[in-house]
C-alpha positions as CSV (number, residue, x, y, z in Angstrom):
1,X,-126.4,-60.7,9.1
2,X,-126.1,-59.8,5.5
3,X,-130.1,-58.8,4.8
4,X,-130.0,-58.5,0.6
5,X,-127.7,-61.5,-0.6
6,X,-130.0,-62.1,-3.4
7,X,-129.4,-58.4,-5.0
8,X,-125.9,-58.2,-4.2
9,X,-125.5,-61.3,-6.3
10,X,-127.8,-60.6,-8.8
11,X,-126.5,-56.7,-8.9
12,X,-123.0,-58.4,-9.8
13,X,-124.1,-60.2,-12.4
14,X,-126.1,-57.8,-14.2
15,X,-123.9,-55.2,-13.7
16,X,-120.7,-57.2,-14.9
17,X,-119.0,-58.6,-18.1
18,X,-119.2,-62.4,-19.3
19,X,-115.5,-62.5,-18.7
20,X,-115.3,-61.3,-15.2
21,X,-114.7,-64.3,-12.8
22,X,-117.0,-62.7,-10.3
23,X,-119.7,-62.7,-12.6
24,X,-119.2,-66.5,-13.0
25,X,-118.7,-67.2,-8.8
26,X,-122.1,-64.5,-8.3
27,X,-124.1,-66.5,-11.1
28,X,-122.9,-70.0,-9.8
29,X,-124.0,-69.0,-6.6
30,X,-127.5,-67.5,-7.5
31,X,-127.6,-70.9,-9.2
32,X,-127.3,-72.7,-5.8
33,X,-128.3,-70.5,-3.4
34,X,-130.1,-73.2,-1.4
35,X,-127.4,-74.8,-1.2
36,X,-124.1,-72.7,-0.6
37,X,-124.6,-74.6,3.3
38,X,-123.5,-77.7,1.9
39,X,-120.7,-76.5,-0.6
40,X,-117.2,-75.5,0.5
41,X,-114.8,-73.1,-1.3
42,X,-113.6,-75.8,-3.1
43,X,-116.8,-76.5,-4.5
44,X,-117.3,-73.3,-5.9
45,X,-113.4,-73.0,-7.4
46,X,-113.7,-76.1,-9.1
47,X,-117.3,-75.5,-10.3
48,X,-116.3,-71.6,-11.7
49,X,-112.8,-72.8,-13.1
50,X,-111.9,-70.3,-10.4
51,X,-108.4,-70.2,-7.4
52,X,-109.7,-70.7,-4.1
53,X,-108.4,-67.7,-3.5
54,X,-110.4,-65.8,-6.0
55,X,-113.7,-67.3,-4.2
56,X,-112.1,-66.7,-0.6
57,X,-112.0,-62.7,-1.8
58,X,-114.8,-62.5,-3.6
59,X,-116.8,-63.6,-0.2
60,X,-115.3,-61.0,1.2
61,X,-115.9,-58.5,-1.2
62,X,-119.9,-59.5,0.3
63,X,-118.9,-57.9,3.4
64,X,-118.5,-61.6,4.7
65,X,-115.5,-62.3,7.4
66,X,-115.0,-65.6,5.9
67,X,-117.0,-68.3,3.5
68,X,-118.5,-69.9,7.1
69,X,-120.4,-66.6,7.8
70,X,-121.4,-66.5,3.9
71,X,-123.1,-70.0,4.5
72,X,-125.0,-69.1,7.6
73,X,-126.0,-65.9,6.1
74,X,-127.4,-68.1,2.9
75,X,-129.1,-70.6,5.6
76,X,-130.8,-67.5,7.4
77,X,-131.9,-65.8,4.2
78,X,-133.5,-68.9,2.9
79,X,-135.4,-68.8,5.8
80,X,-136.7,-65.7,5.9
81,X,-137.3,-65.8,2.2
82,X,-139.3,-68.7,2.4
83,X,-141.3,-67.0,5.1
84,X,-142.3,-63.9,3.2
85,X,-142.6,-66.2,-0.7
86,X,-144.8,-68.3,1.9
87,X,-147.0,-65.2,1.9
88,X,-148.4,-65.6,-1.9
89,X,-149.9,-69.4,-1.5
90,X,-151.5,-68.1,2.0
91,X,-153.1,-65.4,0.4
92,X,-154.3,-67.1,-2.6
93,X,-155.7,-70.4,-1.9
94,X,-155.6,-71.8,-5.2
95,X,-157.5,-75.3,-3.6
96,X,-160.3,-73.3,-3.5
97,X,-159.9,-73.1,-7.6
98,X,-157.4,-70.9,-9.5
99,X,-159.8,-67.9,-11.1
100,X,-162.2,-67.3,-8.1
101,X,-158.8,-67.3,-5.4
102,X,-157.5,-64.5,-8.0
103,X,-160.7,-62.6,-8.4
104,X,-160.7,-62.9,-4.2
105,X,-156.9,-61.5,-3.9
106,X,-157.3,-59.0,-5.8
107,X,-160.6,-57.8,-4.8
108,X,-158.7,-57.6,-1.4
109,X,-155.9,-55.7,-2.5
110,X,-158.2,-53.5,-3.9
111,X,-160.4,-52.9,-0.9
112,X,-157.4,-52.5,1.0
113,X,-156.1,-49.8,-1.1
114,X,-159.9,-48.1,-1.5
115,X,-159.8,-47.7,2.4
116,X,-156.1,-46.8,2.9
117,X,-156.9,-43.7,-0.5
118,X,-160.1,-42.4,1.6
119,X,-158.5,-42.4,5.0
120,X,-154.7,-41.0,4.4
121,X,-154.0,-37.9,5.6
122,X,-152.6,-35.3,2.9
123,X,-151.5,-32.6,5.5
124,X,-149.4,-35.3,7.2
125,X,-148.2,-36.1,3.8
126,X,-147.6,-32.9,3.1
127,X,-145.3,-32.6,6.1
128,X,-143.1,-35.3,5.8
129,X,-142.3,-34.3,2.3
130,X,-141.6,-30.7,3.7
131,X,-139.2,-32.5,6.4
132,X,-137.6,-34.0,3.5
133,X,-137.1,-31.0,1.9
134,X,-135.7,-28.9,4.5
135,X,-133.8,-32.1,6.0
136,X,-130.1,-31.5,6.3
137,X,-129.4,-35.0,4.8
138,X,-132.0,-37.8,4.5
139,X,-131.5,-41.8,4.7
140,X,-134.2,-43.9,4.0
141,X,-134.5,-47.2,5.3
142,X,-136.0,-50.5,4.6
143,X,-135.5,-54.0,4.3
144,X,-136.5,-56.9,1.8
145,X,-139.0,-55.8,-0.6
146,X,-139.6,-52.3,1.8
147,X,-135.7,-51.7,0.6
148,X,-136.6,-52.0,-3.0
149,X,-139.4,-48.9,-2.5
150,X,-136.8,-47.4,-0.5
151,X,-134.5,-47.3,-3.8
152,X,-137.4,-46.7,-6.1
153,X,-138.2,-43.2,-3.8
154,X,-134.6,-42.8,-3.7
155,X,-134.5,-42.7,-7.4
156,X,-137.1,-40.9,-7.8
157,X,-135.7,-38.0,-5.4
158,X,-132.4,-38.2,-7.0
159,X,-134.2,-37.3,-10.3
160,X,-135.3,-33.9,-9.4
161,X,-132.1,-32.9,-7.7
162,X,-132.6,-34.0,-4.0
163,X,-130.0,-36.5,-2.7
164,X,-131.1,-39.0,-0.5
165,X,-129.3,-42.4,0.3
166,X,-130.8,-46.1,0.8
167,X,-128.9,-49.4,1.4
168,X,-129.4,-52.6,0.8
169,X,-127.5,-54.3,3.8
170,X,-128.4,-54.2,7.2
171,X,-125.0,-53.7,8.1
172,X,-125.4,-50.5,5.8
173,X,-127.9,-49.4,7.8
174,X,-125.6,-49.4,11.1
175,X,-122.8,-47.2,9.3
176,X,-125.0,-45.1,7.9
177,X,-126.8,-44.4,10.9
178,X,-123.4,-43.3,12.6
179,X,-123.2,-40.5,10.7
180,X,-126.4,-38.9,10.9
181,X,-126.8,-36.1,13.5
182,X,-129.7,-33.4,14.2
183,X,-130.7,-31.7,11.3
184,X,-130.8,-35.0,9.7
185,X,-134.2,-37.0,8.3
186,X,-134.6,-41.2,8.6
187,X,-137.3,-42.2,7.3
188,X,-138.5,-45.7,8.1
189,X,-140.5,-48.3,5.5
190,X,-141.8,-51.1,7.4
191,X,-144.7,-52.7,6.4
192,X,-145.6,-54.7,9.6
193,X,-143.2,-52.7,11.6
194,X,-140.8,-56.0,11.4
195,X,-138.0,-54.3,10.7
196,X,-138.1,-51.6,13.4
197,X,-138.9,-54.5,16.1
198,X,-136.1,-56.7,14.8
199,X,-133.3,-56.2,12.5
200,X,-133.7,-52.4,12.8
201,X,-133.9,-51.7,16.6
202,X,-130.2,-50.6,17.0
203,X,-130.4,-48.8,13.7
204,X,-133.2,-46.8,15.4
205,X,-131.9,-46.5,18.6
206,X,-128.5,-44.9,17.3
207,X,-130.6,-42.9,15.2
208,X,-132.6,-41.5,18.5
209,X,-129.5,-41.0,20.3
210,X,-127.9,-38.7,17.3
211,X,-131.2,-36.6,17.4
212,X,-132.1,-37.8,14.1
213,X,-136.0,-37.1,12.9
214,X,-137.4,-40.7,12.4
215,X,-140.2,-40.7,10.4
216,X,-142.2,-44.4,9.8
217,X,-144.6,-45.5,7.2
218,X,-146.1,-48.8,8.1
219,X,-149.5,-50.1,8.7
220,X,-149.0,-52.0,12.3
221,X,-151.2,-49.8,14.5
222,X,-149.4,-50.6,17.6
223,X,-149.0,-47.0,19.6
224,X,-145.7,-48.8,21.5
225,X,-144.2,-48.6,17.8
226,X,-145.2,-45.5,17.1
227,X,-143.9,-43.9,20.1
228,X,-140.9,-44.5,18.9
229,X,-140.7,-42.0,15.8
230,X,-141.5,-38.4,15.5
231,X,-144.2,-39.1,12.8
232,X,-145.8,-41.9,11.8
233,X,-147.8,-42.3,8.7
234,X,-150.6,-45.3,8.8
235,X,-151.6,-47.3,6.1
236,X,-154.7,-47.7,6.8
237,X,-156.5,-50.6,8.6
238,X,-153.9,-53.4,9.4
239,X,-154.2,-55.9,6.4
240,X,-152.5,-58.9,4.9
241,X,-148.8,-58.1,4.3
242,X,-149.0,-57.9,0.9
243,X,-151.8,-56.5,0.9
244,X,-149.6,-53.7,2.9
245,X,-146.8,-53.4,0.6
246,X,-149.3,-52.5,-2.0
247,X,-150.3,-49.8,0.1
248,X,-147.0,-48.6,0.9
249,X,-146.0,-48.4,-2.7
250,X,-148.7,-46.0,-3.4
251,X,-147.8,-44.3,-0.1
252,X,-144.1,-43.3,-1.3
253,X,-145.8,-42.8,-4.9
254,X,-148.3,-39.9,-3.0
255,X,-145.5,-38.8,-1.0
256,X,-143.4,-38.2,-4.1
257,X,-146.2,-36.6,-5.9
258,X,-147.0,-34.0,-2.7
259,X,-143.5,-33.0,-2.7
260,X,-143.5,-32.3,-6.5
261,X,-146.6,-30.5,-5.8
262,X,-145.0,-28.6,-3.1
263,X,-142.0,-28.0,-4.4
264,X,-142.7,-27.4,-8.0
265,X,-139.0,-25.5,-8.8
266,X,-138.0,-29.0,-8.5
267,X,-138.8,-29.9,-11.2
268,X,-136.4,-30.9,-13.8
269,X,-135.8,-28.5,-16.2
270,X,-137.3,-25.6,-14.7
């Protein structure tokens, strides 16, 4: 199941000129992405001045077998998106009146990142930035808004001269995984360990099989979970989710900043 339809779309249309017909077909169907379940191909022609065929390939181009499994997919997504946007009105309670439910949330994110600053361990950080360094190849892995810190890190790696790779599809993941071997670093970006449990638990168990390091930075204490990976850095007590990703964002930020530390020939320019 494709994991990141919204950024495929939205990396087509941003990345793509007015005139291209996929722009138009990955715009229509950002447009109506709550609905793609009830539309058919014909829908979507007639609605992008497009062929059928035109739509039929550019579903494929998705990684999609067919339009059915592009529908499903949508039907999933929305699903699971409205379980994580879910998250924000939890969190803030805005019955309770808008200014003091802000002032609350962020006093929470705060103390959550207070406690997860004094308790995080720089020698561990220190090592899995040294893994990374003398890693063979490394992957780094996440999903949802995890995967968008795992392309910020990977960016910010790529910037000083070490490659790295990050996907956005779970399906990515899979390939990817295959050809890793020993030697090789993945490093994990879970929040609530989520992913490993679910969607990532054959990426991880092909992973283990290939003697692959597997590193994990999440804030789920459980010690089943963390038996699992050679190293495991916790965020901290186990808060609200987004109070989590918060932490994990300045997690890969200290992460990147040990290595440059560590590693100062690095640098660019020098």
């Amino acid at each position: 199941m494709h994991s990141d339809l919204i950024h495929q779309l939205q990396m087509i249309v941003d990345s793509s000129a007015d005139s291209d017909p996929n722009r138009t077909i990955a715009r229509y169907m950002l447009l109506h992405l709550f609905e793609l379940d009830s539309l058919s191909v014909q829908n979507i022609a007639d609605a992008c001045y497009a062929s059928i065929a035109t739509v039929s390939r550019f579903v494929r181009s998705l990684g999609f077998t067919g339009f059915s499994q592009l529908k499903q997919a949508a039907v999933h997504y929305r699903h699971s998106i409205d379980h994580i946007t879910g998250d924000y009105l939890k969190d803030i309670p805005y019955g309770e009146g808008a200014p003091g439910a802000i002032c609350r949330y962020a006093g929470g994110l705060s103390g959550a990142m207070e406690d997860f600053a004094a308790h995080v361990s720089v020698p561990q950080l220190d090592r899995i930035a040294s893994a990374i360094h003398d890693a063979r190849g490394v992957a780094l892995y996440g999903f949802y808004q995890p995967g968008l810190l795992a392309k910020q890190l990977q960016f910010l790696f790529l910037s000083i001269g070490r490659y790295t790779e990050s996907y956005d599809l779970v399906e990515d993941h899979e390939e990817r995984a295959r050809t890793m071997r020993a030697g090789d670093l993945a490093l994990f970006l879970s929040v609530d360990g989520n992913y490993v449990a679910g969607h990532g638990r054959a990426v991880l168990d092909l992973l283990r099989e290939r003697g692959v390091t597997l590193m994990l930075m999440t804030q789920n204490p459980s010690p089943l979970l963390h038996a699992a990976f050679d190293e495991v850095l916790l965020l901290g007590r186990q808060d609200s989710s987004r109070a989590g990703y918060y932490k994990l964002q300045l997690a890969t930020e200290l992460l990147f900043s040990r290595y440059m530390h560590l590693f100062p020939a690095e640098e660019p320019g020098s």
